[in-house]
BABA-557079 format. One line per 8 residues: number of its first residue (from 1); their letters; for each residue x, y, z of N, C-alpha, C. Coordinates in nm, 3 decimals, padded with zeros to 5 digits, m for minus. Layout:
N
NUM) A) X:Y:Z:X:Y:Z:X:Y:Z | ...
% end
This chain:
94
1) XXXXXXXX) 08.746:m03.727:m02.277:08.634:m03.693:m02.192:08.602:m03.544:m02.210 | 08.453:m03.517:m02.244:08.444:m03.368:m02.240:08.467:m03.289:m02.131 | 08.489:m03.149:m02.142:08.516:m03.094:m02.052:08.406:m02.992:m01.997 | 08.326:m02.971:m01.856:08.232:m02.922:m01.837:08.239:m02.728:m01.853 | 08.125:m02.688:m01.893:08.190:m02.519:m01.861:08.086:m02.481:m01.728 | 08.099:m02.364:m01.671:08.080:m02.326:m01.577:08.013:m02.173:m01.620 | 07.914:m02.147:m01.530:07.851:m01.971:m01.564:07.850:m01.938:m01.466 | 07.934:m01.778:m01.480:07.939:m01.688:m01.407:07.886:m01.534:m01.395
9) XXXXXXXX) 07.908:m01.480:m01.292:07.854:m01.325:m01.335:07.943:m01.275:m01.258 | 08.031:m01.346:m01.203:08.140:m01.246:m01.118:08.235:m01.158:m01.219 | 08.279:m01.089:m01.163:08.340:m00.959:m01.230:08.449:m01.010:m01.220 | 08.529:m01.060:m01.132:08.661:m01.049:m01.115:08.741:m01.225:m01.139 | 08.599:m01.267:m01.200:08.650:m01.446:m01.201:08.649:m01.432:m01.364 | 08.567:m01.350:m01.422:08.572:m01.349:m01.597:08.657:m01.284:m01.630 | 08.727:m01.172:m01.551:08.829:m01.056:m01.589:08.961:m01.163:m01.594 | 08.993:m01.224:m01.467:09.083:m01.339:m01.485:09.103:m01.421:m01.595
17) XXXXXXXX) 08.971:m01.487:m01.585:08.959:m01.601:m01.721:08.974:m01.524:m01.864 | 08.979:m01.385:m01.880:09.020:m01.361:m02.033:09.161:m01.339:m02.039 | 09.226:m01.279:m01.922:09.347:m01.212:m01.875:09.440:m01.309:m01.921 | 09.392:m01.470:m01.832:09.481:m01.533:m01.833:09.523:m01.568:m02.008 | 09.420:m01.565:m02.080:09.410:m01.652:m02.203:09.449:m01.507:m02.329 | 09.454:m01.393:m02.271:09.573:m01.266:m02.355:09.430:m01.172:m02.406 | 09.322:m01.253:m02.312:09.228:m01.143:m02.423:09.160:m01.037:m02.358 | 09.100:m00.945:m02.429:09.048:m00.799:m02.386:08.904:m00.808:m02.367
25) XXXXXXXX) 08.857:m00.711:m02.296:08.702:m00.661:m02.325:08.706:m00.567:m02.422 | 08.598:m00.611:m02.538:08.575:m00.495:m02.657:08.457:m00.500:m02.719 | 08.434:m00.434:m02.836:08.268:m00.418:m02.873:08.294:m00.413:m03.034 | 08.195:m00.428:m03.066:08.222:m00.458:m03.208:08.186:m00.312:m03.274 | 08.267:m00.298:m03.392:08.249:m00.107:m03.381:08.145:m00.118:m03.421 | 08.135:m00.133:m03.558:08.032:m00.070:m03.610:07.880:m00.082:m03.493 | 07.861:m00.127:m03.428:07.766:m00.163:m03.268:07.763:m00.046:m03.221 | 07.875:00.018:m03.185:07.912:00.062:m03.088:07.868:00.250:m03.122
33) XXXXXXXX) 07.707:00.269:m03.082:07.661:00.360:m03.146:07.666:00.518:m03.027 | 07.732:00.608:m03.026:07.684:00.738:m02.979:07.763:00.689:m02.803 | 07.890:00.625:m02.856:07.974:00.570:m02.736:07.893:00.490:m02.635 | 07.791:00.436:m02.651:07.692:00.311:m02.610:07.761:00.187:m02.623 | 07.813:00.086:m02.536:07.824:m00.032:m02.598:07.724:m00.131:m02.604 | 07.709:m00.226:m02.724:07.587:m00.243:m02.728:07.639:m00.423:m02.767 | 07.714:m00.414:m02.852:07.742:m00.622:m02.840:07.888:m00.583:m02.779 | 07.898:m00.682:m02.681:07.993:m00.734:m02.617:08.081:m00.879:m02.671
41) XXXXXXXX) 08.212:m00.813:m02.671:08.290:m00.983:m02.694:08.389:m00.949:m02.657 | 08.534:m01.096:m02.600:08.622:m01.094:m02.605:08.689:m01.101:m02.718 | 08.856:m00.997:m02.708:08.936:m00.989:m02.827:09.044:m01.045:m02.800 | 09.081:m01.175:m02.867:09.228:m01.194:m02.861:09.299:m01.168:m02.991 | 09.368:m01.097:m02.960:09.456:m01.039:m03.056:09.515:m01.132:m03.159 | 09.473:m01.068:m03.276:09.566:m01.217:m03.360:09.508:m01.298:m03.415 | 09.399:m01.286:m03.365:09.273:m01.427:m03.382:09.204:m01.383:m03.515 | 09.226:m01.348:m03.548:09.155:m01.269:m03.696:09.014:m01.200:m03.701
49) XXXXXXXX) 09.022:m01.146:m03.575:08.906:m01.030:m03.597:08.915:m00.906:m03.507 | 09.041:m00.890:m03.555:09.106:m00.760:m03.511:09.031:m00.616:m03.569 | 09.011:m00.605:m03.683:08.972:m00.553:m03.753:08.806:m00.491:m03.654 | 08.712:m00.572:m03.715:08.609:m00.577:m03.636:08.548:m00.528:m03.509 | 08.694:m00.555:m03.429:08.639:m00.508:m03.278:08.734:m00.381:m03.254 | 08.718:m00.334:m03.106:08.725:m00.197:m03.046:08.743:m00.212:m02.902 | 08.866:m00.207:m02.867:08.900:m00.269:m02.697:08.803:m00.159:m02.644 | 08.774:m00.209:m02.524:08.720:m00.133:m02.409:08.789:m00.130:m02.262
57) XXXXXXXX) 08.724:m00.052:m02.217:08.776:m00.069:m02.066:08.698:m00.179:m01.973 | 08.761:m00.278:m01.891:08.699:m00.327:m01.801:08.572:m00.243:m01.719 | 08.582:m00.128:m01.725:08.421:m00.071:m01.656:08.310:m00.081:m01.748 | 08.328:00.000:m01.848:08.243:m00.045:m01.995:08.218:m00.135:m01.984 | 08.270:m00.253:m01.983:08.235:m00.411:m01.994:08.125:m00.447:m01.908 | 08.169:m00.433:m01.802:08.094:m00.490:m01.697:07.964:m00.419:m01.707 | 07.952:m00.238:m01.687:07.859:m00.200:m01.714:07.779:m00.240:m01.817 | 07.796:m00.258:m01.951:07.729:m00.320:m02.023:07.638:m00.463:m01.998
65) XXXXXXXX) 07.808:m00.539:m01.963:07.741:m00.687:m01.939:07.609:m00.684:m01.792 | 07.616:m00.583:m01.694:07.493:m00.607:m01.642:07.378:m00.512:m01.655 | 07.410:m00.451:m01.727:07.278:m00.391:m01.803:07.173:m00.479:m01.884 | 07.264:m00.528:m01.948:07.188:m00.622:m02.069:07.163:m00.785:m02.001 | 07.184:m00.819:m01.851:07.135:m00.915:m01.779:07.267:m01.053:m01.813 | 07.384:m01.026:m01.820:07.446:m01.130:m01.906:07.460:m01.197:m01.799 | 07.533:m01.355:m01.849:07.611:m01.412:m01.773:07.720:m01.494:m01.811 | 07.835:m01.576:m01.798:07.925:m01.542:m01.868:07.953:m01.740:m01.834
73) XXXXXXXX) 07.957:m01.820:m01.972:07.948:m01.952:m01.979:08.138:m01.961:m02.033 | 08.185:m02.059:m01.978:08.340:m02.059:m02.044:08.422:m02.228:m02.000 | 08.474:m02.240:m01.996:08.512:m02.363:m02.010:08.655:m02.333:m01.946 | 08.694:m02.413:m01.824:08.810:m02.337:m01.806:08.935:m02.436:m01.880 | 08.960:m02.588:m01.916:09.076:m02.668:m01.991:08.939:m02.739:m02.096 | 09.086:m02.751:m02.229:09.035:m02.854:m02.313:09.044:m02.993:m02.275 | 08.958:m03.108:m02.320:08.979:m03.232:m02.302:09.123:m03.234:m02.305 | 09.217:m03.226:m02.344:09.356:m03.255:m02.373:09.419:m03.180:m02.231
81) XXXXXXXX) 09.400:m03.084:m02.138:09.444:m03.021:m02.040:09.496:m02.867:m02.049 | 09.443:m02.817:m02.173:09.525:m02.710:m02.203:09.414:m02.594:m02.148 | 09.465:m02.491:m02.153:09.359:m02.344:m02.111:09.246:m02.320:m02.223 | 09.112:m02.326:m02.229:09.007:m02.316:m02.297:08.998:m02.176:m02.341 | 08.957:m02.132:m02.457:08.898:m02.000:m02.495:08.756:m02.067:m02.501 | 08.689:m02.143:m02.515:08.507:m02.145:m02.495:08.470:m02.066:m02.395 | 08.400:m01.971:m02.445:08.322:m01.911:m02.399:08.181:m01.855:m02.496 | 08.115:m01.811:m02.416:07.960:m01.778:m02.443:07.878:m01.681:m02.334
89) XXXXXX) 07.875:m01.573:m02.428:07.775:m01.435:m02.319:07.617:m01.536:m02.333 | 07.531:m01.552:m02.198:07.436:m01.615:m02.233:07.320:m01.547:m02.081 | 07.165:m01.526:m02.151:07.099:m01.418:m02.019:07.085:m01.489:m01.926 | 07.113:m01.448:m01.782:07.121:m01.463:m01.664:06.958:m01.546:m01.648 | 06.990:m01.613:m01.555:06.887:m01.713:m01.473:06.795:m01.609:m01.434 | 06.661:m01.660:m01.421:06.575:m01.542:m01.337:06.576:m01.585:m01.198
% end
């Protein structure tokens, strides 16, 4: 049975949901122009795109993510019952 995802914009329900699953707020460098963050993603370490990204701080994040109107789509178990990494930055409802 598929498993439904859920969108959020809370701060402290997405900080959880990466926490739990080992991953960071970060930005992708080369993006990341004149200390601006400008694309947003989660980093889990290990995952093979270490390279690529640039941890941030949870304030950065957030500031970013509601600057740029985000909202935050994720899936919390796989069909099988396990903890989901699906997720998706996607723009907020008007």
């Amino acid at each position: 049975m598929p498993q439904s995802a859920t969108i959020t914009t809370d701060h402290s329900v997405i900080q959880e949901w990466v926490e739990k699953r080992g991953g960071k707020p970060a930005t992708v460098k080369l993006a990341n122009r004149e200390g601006k963050v400008t694309i947003l993603r989660i980093h889990f370490p290990g995952r093979g795109n270490d390279d690529e990204l640039e941890d941030i701080s949870w304030t950065d994040f957030f500031d970013a993510f509601d600057k740029h109107n985000l909202a935050f789509l994720h899936q919390e178990t796989t069909a099988d019952g396990k903890d989901s990494r699906f997720f998706k930055f996607v723009r907020r409802a008007k």
